[in-house]
C-alpha positions as CSV (number, residue, x, y, z in Angstrom):
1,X,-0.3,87.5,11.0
2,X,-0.7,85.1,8.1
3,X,2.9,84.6,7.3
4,X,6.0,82.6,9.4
5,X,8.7,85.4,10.8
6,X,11.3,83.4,9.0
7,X,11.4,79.8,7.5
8,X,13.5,77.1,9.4
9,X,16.3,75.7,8.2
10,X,14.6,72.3,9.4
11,X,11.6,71.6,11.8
12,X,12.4,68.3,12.3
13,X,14.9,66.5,15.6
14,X,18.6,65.9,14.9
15,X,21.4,64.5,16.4
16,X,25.0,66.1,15.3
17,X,28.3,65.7,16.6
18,X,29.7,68.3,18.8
19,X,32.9,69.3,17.0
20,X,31.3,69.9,12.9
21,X,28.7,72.7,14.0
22,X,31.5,75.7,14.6
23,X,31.7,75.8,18.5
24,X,34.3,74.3,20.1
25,X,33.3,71.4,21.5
26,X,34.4,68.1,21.9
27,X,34.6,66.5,18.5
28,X,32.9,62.8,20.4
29,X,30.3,65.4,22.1
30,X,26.5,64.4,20.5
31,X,24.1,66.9,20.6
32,X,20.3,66.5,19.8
33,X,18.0,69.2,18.6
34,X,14.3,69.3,19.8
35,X,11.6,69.7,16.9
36,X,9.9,72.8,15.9
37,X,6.0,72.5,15.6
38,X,5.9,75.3,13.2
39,X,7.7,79.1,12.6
40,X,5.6,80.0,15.3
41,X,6.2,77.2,17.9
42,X,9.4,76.2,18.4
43,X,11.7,73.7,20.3
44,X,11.4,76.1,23.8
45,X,6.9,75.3,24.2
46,X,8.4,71.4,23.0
47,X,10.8,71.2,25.7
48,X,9.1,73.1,28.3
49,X,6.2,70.6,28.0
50,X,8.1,67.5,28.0
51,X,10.2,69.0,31.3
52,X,6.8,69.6,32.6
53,X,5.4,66.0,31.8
54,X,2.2,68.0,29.8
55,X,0.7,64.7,28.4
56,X,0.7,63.1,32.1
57,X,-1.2,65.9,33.4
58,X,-5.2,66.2,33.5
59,X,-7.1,67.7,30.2
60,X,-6.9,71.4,30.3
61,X,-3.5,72.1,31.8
62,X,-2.1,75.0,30.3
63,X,1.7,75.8,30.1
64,X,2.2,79.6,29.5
65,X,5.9,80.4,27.7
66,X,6.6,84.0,28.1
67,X,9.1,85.5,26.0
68,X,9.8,87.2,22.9
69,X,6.7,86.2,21.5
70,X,4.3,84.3,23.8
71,X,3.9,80.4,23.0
72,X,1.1,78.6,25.2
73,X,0.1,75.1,24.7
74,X,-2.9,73.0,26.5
75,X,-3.7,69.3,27.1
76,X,-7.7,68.6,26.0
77,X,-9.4,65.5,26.0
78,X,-8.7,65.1,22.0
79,X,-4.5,66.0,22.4
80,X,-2.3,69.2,22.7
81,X,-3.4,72.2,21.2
82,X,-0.9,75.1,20.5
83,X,-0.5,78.9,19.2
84,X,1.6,81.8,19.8
């Protein structure tokens, strides 16, 4: 597939405040968004690898995200590597 399923509105973490985003929250409430890495790779591989302390864990630890379309990101000796 050489092109993103849709374009993101923005790829990039954000803190907003709970009551200007149209749910009804309270208006003090802060809410932060986790970066995308790409169409592809979104805030759910992010989040699952920092829940699962990835970068602590020895080179070539794979995490596996199964869902609508399948994420799966690895630890090697030169960084994280990721694809979907």
């Amino acid at each position: 597939i050489g092109v993103f399923p849709y374009t993101p509105r923005f790829s990039e973490d954000r803190v907003v405040d709970g009551g200007g985003i149209g749910l009804n929250l309270n208006p003090c409430a802060r809410l932060r968004t986790l970066p995308l890495i790409s169409g592809y790779l979104g805030a759910d591989i992010v989040s699952a690898a920092l829940a699962a302390g990835l970068l602590e864990r020895a080179a070539g630890t794979m995490l596996v995200d199964v869902g609508t379309n399948g994420e799966i990101i690895m630890l090697s000796e030169r960084g994280l590597a990721a694809a979907s």
